[in-house]
ZAMARGU-4260 file (C-alpha; in steps of 0.2 Angstrom, whole numbers, plus 5000, padded with zeros to 4 digits):
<rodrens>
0) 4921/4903/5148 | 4924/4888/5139 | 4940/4878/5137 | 4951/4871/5123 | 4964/4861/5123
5) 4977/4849/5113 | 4995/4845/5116 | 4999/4862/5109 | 4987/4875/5113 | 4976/4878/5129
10) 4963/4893/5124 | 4947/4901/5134 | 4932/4905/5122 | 4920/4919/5130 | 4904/4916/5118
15) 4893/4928/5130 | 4907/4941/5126 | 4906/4941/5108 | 4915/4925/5103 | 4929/4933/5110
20) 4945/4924/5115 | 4951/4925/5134 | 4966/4916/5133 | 4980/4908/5120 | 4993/4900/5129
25) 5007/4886/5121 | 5017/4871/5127 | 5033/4876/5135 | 5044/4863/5146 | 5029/4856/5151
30) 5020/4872/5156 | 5008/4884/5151 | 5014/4901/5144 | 5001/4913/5138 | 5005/4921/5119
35) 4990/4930/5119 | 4986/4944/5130 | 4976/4936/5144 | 4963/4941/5150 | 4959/4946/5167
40) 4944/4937/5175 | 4936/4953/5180 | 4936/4958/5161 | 4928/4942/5154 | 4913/4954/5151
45) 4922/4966/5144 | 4929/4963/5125 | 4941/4979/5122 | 4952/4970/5137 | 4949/4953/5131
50) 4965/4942/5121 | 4956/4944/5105 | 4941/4949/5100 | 4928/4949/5083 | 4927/4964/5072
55) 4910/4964/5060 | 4902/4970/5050 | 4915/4983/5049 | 4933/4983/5053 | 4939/4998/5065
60) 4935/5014/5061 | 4921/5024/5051 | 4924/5041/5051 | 4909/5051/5061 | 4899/5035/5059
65) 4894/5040/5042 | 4891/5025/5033 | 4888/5029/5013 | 4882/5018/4999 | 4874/5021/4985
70) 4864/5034/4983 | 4861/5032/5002 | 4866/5039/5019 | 4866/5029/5036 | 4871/5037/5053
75) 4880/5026/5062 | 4882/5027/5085 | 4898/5033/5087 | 4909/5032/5102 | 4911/5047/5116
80) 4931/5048/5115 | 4935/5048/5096 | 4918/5051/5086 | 4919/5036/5074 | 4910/5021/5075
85) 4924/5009/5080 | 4926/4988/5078 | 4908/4983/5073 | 4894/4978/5084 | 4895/4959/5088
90) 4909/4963/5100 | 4897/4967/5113 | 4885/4953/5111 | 4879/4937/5115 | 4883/4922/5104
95) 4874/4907/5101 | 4885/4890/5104 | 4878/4878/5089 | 4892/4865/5094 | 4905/4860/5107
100) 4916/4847/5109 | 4936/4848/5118 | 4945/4855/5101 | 4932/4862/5092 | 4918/4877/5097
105) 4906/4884/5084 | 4895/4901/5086 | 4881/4910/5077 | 4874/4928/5077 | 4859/4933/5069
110) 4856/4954/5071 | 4837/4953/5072 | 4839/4945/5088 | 4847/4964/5092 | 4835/4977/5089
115) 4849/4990/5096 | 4862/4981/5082 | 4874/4997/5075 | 4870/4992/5057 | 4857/4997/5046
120) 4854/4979/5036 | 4851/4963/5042 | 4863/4950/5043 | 4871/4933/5053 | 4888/4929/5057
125) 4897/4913/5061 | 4914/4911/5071 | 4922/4895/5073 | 4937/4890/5084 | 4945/4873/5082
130) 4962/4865/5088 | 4971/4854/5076 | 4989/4849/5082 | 4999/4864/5085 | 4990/4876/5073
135) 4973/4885/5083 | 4961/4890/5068 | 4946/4905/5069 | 4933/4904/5054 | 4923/4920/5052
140) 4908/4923/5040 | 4895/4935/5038 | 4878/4932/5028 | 4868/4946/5020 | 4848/4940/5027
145) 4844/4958/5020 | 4831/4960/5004 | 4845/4974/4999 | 4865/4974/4995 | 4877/4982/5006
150) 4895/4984/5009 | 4904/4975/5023 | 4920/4967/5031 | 4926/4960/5046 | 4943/4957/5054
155) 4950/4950/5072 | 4959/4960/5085 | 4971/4945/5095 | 4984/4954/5107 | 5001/4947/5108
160) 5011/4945/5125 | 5026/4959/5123 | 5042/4956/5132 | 5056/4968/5134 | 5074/4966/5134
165) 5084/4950/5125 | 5065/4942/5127 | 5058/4955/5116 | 5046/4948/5101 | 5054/4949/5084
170) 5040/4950/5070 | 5038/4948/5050 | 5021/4956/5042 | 5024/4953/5024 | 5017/4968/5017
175) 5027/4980/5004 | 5014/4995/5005 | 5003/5006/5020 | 4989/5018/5021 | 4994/5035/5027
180) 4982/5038/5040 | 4974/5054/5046 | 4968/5053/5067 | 4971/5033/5064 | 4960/5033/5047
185) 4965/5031/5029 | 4965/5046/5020 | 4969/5040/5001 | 4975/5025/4992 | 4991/5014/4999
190) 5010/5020/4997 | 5026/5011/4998 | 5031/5006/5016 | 5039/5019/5024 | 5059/5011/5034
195) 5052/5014/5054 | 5036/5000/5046 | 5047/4989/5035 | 5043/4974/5044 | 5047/4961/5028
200) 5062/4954/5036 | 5060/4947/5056 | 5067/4960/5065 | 5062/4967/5085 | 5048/4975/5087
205) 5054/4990/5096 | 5048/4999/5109 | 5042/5014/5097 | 5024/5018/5095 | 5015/5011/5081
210) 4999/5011/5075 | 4998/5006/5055 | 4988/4998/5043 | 4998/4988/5030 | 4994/4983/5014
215) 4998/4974/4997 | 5002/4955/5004 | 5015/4946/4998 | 5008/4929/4991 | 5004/4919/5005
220) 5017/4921/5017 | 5012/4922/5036 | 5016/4937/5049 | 5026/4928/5061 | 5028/4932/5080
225) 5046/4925/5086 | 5046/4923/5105 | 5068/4920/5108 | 5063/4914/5127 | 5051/4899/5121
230) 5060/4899/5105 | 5045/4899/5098 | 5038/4904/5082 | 5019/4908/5079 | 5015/4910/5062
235) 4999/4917/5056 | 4991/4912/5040 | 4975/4922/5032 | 4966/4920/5020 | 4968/4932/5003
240) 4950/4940/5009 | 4962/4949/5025 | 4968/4962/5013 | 4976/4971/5026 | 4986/4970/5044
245) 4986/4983/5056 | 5001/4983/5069 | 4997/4991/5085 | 5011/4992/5097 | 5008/5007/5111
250) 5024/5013/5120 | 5025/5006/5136 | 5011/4993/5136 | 5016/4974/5138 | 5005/4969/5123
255) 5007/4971/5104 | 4993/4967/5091 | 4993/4961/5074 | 4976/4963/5068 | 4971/4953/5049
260) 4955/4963/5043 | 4946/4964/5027 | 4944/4982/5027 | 4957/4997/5031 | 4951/5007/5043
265) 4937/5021/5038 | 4938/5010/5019 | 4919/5012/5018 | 4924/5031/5014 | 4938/5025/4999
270) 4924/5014/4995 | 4911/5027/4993 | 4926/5038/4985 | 4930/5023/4973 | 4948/5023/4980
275) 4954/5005/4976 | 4962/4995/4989 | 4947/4999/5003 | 4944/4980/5005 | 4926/4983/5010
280) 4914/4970/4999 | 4899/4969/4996 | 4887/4957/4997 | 4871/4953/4988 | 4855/4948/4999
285) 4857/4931/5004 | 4876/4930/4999 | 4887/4924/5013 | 4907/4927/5013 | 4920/4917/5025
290) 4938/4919/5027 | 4948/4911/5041 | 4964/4914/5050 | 4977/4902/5056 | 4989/4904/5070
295) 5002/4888/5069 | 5016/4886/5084 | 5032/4883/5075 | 5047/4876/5089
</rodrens>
């Protein structure tokens, strides 16, 4: 694991993991407080446990691991509990540390170096992290090293520490629309919010279960996750490539997420379906696409 750490922020970096992130944790009273799930050490091998983790060349799910496009049919592995083929493929591998130094790590993937990678074209991703005062930045790209086009997207997966009680996260996801999902995938275009996901206004989190991609962003404002024991304040910026934000809260778990991705989960079919708002791109061989998040400690 690899350290960074400024006045403001002390994170762990797990490059063999992924580029996953084991640990996020702020300034309080002189003390380290983890904001991001942390991660056990037992689990720095394992990225579904991990505080965040890198979703690419897809974002969540594909339904049966039927990838289409074009004229052309791709079966995708699929998992053993669900069927789909589920949060990409670089996940699970080994990432190349390109440069180091105590606020800044950059990483690089390339899938011919995987003859096993889940994806049927070629590619290579990049994944920064860098500390600058109190806000903790991830740059994320993707190249197309393929001779042929193909549709993509990519998205992060950072857990949030959830409290209960008067210490209970408040949250703000400006979003005025959702995907109606069908077994967790979108089955059609956006809709309105429904009240139970009308998260424009701060307001607790609940203890509810929720599971829900949301849509339609509202300029440039950040999701914000208020912490009323640290009276802290992160705000999350993303840029306008992050279409979407998925908010995952499981009753009963002492974590939430609060997921920016460029595709809604199984988009690849609205794609192939022509359904607008899908956010899957494409990109042309030797075209490369980066987007990069933002989480900034407000106190």
């Amino acid at each position: 694991m690899i350290t960074l750490q400024n006045r403001s922020w002390q994170v762990g970096i797990l490059p063999q993991t992924g580029a996953s992130i084991a640990f996020g944790r702020i300034k309080h009273h002189d003390e380290w407080v983890d904001v991001l799930r942390p991660t056990p050490y037992s689990d720095y091998t394992n990225s579904s446990n991990c505080s965040s983790f890198i979703m690419l060349p897809w974002c969540n799910r594909i339904k049966d691991g039927v990838l289409r496009y074009g004229d052309e049919t791709y079966q995708l592995q699929t998992t053993k509990d669900d069927g789909t083929a589920r949060h990409g493929d670089v996940r699970k591998r080994e990432w190349t540390v390109n440069m180091i130094d105590a606020y800044h790590i950059s990483m690089s993937l390339n899938s011919s170096d995987f003859p096993d990678m889940n994806w049927p074209f070629a590619f290579s991703a990049k994944a920064e992290y860098r500390l600058d005062g109190a806000e903790f930045k991830w740059s994320l790209s993707i190249k197309n090293e393929d001779s042929r086009a193909f549709p993509t997207g990519f998205g992060h997966h950072p857990y949030f520490v959830k409290t209960t009680g008067a210490n209970a996260p408040h949250v703000q996801i400006p979003c005025n629309g959702y995907f109606e999902l069908t077994n967790y995938m979108a089955s059609g275009a956006a809709v309105s919010l429904p009240e139970r996901l009308d998260f424009r206004d701060m307001r607790p989190l609940g203890v509810a279960n929720i599971n829900d991609v949301m849509t339609d962003r509202i300029g440039d404002e950040p999701a914000r996750m208020q912490y009323p024991e640290y009276q802290t304040t992160l705000e999350m910026f993303a840029d306008p490539l992050f279409k979407h934000i998925l908010l995952y809260a499981p009753e009963g778990e002492p974590y939430y997420a609060v997921e920016p991705m460029t595709n809604v989960s199984d988009g690849f079919n609205l794609f192939a379906q022509n359904i607008e708002g899908s956010g899957v791109f494409v990109l042309e061989s030797g075209e490369e696409k980066q987007a990069d998040v933002r989480l900034v400690v407000r106190q």
